[in-house]
C-alpha positions in Angstrom: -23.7 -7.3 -22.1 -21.5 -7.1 -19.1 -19.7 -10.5 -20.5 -16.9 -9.9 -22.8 -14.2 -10.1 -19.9 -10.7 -11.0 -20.5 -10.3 -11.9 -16.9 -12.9 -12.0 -13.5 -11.4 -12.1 -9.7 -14.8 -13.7 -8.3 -15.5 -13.9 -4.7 -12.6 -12.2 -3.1 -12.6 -9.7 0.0 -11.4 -6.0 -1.8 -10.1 -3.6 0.1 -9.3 0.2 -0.8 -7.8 3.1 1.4 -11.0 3.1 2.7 -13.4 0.3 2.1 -12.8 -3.4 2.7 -16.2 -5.4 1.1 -16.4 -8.8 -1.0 -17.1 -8.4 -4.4 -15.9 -9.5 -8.1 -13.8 -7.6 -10.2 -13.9 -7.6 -14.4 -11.2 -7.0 -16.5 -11.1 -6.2 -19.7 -7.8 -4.7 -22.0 -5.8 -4.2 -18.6 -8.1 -2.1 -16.7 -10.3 -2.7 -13.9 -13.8 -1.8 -16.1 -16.7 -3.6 -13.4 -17.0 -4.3 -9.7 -20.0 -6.2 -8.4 -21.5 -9.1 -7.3 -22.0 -12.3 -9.4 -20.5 -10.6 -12.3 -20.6 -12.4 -16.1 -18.1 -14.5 -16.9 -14.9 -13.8 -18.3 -12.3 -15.7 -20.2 -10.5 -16.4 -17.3 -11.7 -16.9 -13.9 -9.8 -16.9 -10.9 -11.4 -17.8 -7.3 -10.7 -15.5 -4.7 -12.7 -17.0 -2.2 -11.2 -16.4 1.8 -8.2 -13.8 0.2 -8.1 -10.4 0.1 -8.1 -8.9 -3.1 -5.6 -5.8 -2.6 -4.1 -3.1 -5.2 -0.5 -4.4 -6.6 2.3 -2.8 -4.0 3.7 0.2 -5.2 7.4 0.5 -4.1 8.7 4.0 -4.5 12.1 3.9 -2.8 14.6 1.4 -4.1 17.8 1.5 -5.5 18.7 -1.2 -8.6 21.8 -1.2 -10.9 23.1 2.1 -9.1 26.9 2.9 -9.6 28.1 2.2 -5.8 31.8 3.5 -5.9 35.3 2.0 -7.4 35.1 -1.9 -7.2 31.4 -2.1 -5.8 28.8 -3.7 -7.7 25.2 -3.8 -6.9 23.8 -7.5 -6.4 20.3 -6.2 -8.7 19.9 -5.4 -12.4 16.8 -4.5 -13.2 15.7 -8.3 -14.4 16.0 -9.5 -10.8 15.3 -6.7 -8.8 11.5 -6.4 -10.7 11.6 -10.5 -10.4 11.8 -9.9 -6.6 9.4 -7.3 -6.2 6.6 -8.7 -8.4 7.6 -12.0 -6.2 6.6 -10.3 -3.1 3.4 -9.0 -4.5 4.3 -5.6 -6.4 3.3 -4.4 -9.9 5.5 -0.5 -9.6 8.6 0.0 -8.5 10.8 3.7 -8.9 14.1 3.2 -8.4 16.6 6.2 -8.3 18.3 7.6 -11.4 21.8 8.7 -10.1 23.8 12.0 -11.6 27.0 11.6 -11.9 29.4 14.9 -11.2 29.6 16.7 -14.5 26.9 14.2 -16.0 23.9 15.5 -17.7 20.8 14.4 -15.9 18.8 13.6 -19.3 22.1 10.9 -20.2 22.0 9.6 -16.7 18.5 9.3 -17.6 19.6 7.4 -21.1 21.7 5.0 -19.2 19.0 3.9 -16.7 16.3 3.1 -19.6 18.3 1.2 -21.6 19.2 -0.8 -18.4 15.7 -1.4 -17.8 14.1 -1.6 -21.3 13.0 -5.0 -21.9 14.2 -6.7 -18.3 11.5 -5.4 -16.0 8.4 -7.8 -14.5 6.8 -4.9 -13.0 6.3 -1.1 -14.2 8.6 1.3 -13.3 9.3 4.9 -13.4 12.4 7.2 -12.2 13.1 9.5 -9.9 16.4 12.0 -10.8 19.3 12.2 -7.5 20.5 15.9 -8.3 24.2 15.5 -7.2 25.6 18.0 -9.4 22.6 21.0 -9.4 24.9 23.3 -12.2 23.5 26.5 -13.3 22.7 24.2 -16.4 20.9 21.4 -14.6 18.7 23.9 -12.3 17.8 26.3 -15.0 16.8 24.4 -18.2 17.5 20.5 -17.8 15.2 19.7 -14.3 12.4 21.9 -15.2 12.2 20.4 -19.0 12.6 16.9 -17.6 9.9 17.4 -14.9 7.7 18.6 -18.1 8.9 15.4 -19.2 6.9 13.5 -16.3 10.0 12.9 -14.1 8.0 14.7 -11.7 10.5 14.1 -8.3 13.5 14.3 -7.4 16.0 13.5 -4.2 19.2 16.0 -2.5 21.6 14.4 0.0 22.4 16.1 3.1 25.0 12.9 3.9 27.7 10.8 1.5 30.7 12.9 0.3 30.4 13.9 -3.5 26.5 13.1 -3.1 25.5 15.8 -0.5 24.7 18.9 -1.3 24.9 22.1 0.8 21.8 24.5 1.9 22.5 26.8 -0.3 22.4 24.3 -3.6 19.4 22.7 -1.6 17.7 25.6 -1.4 17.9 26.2 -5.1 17.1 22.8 -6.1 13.8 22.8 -4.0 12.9 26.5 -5.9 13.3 24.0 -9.2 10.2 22.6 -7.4 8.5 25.3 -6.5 8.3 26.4 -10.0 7.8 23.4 -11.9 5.2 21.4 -9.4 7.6 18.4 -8.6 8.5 16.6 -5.3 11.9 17.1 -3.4 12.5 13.8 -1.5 15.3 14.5 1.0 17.9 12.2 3.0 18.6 13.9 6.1 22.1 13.6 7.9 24.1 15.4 9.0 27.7 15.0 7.0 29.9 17.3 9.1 28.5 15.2 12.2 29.0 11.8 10.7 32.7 13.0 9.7 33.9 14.3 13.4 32.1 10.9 14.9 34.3 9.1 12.0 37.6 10.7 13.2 36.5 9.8 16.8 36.3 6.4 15.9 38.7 6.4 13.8 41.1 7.3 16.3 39.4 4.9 19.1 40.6 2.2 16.8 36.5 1.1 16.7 36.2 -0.1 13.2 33.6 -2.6 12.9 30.4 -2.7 11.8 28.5 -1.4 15.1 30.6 1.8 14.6 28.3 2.7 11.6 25.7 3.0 14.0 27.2 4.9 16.4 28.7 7.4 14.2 24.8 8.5 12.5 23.6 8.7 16.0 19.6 10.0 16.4 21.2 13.3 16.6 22.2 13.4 13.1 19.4 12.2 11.7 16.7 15.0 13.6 19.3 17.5 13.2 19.2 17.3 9.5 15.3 16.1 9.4 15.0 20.0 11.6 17.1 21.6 8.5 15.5 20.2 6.0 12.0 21.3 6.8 13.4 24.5 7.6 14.6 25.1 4.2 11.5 23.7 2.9 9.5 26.2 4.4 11.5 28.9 3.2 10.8 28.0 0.1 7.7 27.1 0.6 7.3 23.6 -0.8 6.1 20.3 -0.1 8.8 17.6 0.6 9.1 14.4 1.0 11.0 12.9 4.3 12.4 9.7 3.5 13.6 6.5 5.8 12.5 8.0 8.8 14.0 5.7 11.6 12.8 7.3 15.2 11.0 9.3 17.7 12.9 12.4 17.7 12.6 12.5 13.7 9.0 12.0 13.9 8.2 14.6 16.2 10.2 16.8 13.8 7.7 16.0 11.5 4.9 16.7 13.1 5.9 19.8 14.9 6.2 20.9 10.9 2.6 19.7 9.9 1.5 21.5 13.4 3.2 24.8 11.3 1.1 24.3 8.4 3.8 22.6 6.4 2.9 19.8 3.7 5.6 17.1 4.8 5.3 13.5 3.5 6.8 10.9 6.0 8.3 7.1 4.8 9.6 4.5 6.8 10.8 1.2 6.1 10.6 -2.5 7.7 14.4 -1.7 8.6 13.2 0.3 11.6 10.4 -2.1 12.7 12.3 -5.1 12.6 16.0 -4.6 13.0 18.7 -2.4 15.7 21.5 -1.5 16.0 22.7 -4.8 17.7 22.2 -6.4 14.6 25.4 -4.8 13.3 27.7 -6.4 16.2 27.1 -10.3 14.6 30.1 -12.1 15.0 33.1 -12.8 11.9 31.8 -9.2 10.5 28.5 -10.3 10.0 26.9 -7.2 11.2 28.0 -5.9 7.5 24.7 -7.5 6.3 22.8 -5.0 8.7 24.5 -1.5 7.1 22.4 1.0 6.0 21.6 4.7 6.3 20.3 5.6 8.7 21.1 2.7 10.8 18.3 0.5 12.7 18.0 2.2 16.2 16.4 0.5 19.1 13.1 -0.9 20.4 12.1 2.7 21.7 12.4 3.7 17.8 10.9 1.0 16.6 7.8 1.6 18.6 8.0 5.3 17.6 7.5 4.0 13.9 5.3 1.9 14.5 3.3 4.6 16.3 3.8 6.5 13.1 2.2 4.2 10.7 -0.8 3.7 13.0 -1.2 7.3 13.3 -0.7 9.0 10.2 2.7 10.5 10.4 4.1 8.2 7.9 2.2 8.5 4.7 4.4 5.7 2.9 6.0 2.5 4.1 9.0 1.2 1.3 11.6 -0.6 1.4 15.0 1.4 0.5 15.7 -1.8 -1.0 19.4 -1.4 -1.8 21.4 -4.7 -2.2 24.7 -5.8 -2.0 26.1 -9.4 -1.8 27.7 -10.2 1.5 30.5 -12.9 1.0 31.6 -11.1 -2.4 34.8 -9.1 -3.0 32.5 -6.5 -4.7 29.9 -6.3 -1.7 29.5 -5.8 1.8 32.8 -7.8 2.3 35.2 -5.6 -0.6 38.9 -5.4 0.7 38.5 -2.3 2.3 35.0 -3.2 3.5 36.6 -6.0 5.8 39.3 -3.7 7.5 36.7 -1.1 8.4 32.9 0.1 8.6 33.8 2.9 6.0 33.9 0.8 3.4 31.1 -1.4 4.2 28.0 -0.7 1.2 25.0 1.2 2.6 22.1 -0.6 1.9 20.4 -3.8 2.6 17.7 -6.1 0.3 13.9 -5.3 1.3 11.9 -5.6 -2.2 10.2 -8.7 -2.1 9.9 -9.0 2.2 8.1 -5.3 2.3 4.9 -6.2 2.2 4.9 -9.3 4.1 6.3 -8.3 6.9 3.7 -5.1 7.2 0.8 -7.2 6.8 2.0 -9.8 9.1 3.3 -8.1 11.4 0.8 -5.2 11.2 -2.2 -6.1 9.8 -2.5 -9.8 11.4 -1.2 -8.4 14.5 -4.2 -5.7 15.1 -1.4 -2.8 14.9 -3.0 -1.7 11.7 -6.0 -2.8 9.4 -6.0 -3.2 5.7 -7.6 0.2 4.3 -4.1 1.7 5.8 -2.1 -1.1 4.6 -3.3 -0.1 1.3 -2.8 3.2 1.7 1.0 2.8 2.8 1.6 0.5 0.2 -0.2 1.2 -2.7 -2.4 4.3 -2.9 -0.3 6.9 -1.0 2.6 6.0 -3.4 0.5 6.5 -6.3 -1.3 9.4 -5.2 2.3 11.4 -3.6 4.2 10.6 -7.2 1.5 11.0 -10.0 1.1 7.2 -10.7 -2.3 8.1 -12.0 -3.8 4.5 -12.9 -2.2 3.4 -9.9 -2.7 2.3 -6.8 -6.3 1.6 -6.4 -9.0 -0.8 -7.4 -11.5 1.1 -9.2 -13.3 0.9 -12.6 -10.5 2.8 -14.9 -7.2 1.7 -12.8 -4.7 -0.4 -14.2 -6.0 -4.0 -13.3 -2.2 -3.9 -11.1 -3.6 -6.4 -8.6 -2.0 -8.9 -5.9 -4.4 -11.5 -4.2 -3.1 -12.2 -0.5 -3.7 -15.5 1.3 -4.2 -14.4 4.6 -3.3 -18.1 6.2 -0.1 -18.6 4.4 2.7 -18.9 6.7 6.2 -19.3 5.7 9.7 -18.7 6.7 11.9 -16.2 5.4 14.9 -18.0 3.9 17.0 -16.4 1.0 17.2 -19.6 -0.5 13.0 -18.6 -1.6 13.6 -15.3 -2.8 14.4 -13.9 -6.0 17.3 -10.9 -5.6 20.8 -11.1 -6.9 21.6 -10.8 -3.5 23.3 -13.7 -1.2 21.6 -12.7 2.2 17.8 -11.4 3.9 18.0 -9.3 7.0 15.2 -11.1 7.9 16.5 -14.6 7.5 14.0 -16.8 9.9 11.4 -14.4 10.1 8.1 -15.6 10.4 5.2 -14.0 8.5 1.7 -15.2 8.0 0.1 -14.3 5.0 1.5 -13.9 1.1 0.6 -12.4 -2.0 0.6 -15.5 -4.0 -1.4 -14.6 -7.0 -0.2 -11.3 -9.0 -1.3 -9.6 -12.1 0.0 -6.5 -14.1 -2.8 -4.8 -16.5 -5.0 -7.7 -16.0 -2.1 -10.1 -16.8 -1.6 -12.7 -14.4 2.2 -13.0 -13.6 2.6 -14.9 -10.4 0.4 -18.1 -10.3 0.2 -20.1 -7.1 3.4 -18.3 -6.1 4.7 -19.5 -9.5 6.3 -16.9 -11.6 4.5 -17.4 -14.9 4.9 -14.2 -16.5 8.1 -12.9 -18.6 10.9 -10.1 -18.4 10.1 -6.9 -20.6 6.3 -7.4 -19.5 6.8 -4.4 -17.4 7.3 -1.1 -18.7 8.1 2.4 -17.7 5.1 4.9 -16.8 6.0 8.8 -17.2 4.1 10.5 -14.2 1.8 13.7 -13.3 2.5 16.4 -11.0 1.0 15.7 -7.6 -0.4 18.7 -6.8 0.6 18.7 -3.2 
């Protein structure tokens, strides 16, 4: 009999990358095992009825519990940086797993599970930052780990004692080509930065707006140019990430035109947010510091352009938070005297998805099949998530039920970060994920967080085959 299920979703409109239709869903041992119409009934019921019934958001760019530099402390462990995202209607998150110089990548590794064993409300995997790409590292530690199932990994072309140069670039990404993992790439220009630095510097323009104006577009398609260069002289797939304008874009494309197998990302940062954000008054333009900076509204309509059109294969958030009025944040010693010393990064996690479906799936920009796809399935499909990222018979029963006609306010005061600050405080969104379950458990009810830490664990992950 088709009865016997732990949980049915009856009545709700489903939508995939590329189906939307109304129909119930049965669950049984945390897997999505039936779809149909008037299905039998299960142990628990939930009534979908007028909501959309969409794949749990898969987040695969943020940054939690990341050592940030002498007396800087990231505002999220890995409790409330999963709390926030399974808040905002995500079931996976893969934050970064950052190398120290002269640090092993598999102890780096050690450090970040134990941080996140038993604290985590949504799944999570890793992906490795190769700072320190040793002979040791290239030639037996990254290809055993990808074996492993850390399956991608990211190069800086920007921070001092983070970037590396072409040549360890091009060796990392030949790492890839043998193994079958993903390079993900940050692409600025150092040297560039540094000279615009000294300019400023010497100017005497040291507040926040100078971050901006010192990572200019320039930098960013000049390195986004490099990058793809090197990639193709390799000959391997890579992964662009935080994409923030036009000229970057085109980049991109004029790559795919070449034949090249280039995966774009952007981030509500560069829909929603410029560069005048950074000139707020008292140094409040701190809380709008991030790499790259937001641009203008020409940009922002170049990204938008890209999600509508397929440039941009995955929207997340680069959530990377810092508290603002904190001697350990945005506002450390040297961070008041000077944009230097101002953290990169800004909290996104749980405001990701709501301000994509609001603002482009309520506004006509885009339509639900691709919200999925930027949010869910694309992730899933680009980093081996294998029972991710879909709602099909088999899949993880990873699930987040959106009310389209809920309309709030974005106020810190209702999200759940260790932060003390939204970029997008007074934003207002309509429609919110406020029903959330991970394998078939439910763990936001009614926008009520009734699940528990450690009900979230870490998923090892496939080659993509890209």
């Amino acid at each position: 009999m088709s009865e016997g299920f732990d949980l049915v979703i009856r009545g709700g409109t489903v939508a995939t990358a590329s189906d939307v239709f109304q129909a119930d869903i049965g669950i049984r041992e945390g897997r999505i095992v039936q779809i149909g119409e008037a299905l039998g009934r299960g142990a628990e019921e939930i009534d979908a009825a007028g909501r959309y019934v969409l794949p749990g958001g898969i987040d695969s760019h943020v940054h939690i519990a990341q050592a940030s530099g002498d007396g800087i402390v990231m505002a999220d462990d890995f409790e409330s940086g999963t709390r926030s995202a399974l808040m905002g209607g995500n079931t996976t998150i893969l934050p970064f797993c950052l190398q120290e110089k002269g640090q092993s990548l598999r102890a780096a590794l050690q450090g970040y599970h134990a941080l996140a064993e038993g604290n985590c409300y949504t799944d999570h995997s890793f992906h490795l930052i190769v700072a320190d790409p040793s002979a040791s590292v290239l030639g037996q530690e990254l290809p055993a780990l990808v074996e492993d199932g850390y399956t991608s990994f990211k190069v800086f072309m920007t921070y001092e004692g983070l970037r590396l140069n072409d040549a360890q670039i091009l060796e990392t990404m030949d790492v890839a080509r043998r193994t079958g993992a993903l390079v993900m790439v940050h692409c600025e220009n150092e040297d560039a930065i540094r000279y615009l630095i000294g300019r400023h510097e010497a100017e005497g323009n040291l507040a926040p707006r100078a971050h901006a104006s010192t990572r200019p577009v320039a930098v960013e398609r000049e390195a986004t140019h490099r990058a793809l260069s090197l990639a193709e002289v390799v000959d391997v797939p890579v992964v662009i990430v935080h994409v923030s304008n036009g000229p970057a874009i085109d980049e991109i494309r004029a790559a795919r035109a070449r034949g090249r197998k280039v995966i774009g990302e952007t981030c509500p940062q560069y829909l929603m947010l410029t560069a005048d954000d950074l000139d707020g008054m008292d140094w409040e333009g701190a809380k709008f510091v991030c790499s790259p900076p937001p641009r203008d509204a020409d940009s922002q309509k170049a990204c938008w352009n890209g999600l509508e059109t397929g440039v941009f294969d995955l929207f997340s958030s680069d959530h990377c938070p810092f508290r603002y009025d904190d001697p350990e944040g945005k506002l450390n010693p040297k961070g008041k005297t000077s944009f230097r010393h101002i953290p990169n990064g800004i909290p996104g996690v749980e405001t990701r998805l709501p301000i994509l479906f609001s603002e482009g799936v309520m506004k006509g920009r885009i339509d639900l099949s691709r919200f999925v796809a930027l949010t869910a399935t694309n992730h899933a499909k680009v980093y081996g998530l294998e029972r991710k990222g879909r709602i099909a018979v088999g899949m993880d029963a990873d699930i987040a039920i959106w009310d389209p006609a809920e309309r709030r306010t974005i106020r810190h005061a209702d999200l759940h970060d260790g932060a003390d600050y939204t970029p997008y405080e007074g934003l207002e969104v309509e429609g919110w994920p406020t029903t959330v379950l991970l394998g078939g458990k439910v763990m936001v009810r009614d926008s009520a967080l009734v699940g528990r830490k450690g009900d979230g664990r870490y998923r090892s992950r496939s080659r993509t085959g890209l």
